[in-house]
N, C-alpha and C positions, 0 to 999 in steps of 0.2 A: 504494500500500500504506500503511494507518494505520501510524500509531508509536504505541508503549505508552506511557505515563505512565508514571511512577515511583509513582505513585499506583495505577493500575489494575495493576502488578505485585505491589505490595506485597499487594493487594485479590485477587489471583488465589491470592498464597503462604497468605495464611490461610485459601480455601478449600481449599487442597489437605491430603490427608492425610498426605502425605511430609514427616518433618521434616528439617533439618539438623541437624548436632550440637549446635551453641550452642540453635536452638530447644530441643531434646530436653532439654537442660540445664536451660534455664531454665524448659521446662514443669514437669520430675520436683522442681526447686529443687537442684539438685548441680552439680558442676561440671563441663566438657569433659574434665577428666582421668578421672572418673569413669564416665562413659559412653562414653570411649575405650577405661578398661580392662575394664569389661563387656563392650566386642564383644569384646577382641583374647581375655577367657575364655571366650566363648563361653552368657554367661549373659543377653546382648541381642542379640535379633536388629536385623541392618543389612543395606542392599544397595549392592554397591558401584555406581555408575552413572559410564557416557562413560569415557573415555582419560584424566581425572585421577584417575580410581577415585575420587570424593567420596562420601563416605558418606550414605546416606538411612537413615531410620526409620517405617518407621510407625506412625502414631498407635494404631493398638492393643496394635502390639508394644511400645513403651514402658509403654502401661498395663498390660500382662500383666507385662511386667518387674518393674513398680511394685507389682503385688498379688503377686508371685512372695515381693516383701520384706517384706511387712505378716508380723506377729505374729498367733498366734492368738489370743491373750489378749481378752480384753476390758476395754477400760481404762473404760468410760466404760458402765455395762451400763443405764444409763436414755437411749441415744441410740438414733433410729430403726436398726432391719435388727442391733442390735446381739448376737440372740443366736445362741448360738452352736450352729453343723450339727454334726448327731448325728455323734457319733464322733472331736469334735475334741479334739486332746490341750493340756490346760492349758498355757499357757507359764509356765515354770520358772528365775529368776535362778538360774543356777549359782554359786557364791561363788570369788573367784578363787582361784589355786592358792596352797599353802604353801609358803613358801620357806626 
């Protein structure tokens, strides 16, 4: 029976679509507490996987998470794809509260 390289494992994890958390992290650029506390609210999808329950992600479910958080607004309205679908409501600074 072959043995893996440490090389040819690493070369399998970035084709796979499953992330771990720290990947997840550092693809979306937030941190492990961040996308710990989005699964435990229920606002990113995860799968628990084996008898240590480690958590997986999938690569799409992170990008869905990701565009779930984008603005409507348009900041930048001379960049490609940048206009905006019918029906979308202006995004609005709210001023903070008076105290």
């Amino acid at each position: 029976m072959p043995t893996e390289t440490p090389e040819a494992a690493q070369a399998e994890a970035a084709r796979s679509p499953w992330l771990t958390v720290k990947e997840a992290a550092a693809r979306a650029k937030v941190s492990d507490e961040t996308i710990y506390g989005n699964i435990k609210r229920g606002r990113l999808r995860a799968a628990r996987i084996g008898a240590r329950k480690d958590i997986r992600i999938l690569l799409d479910w992170l990008d869905a998470w990701m565009v779930s958080l984008s603005t409507p607004a348009i900041i930048n309205p001379d960049a490609p794809g940048s206009t905006a679908p019918a029906g979308a409501i202006p995004f609005k600074r709210r001023a903070p509260p008076r105290r």
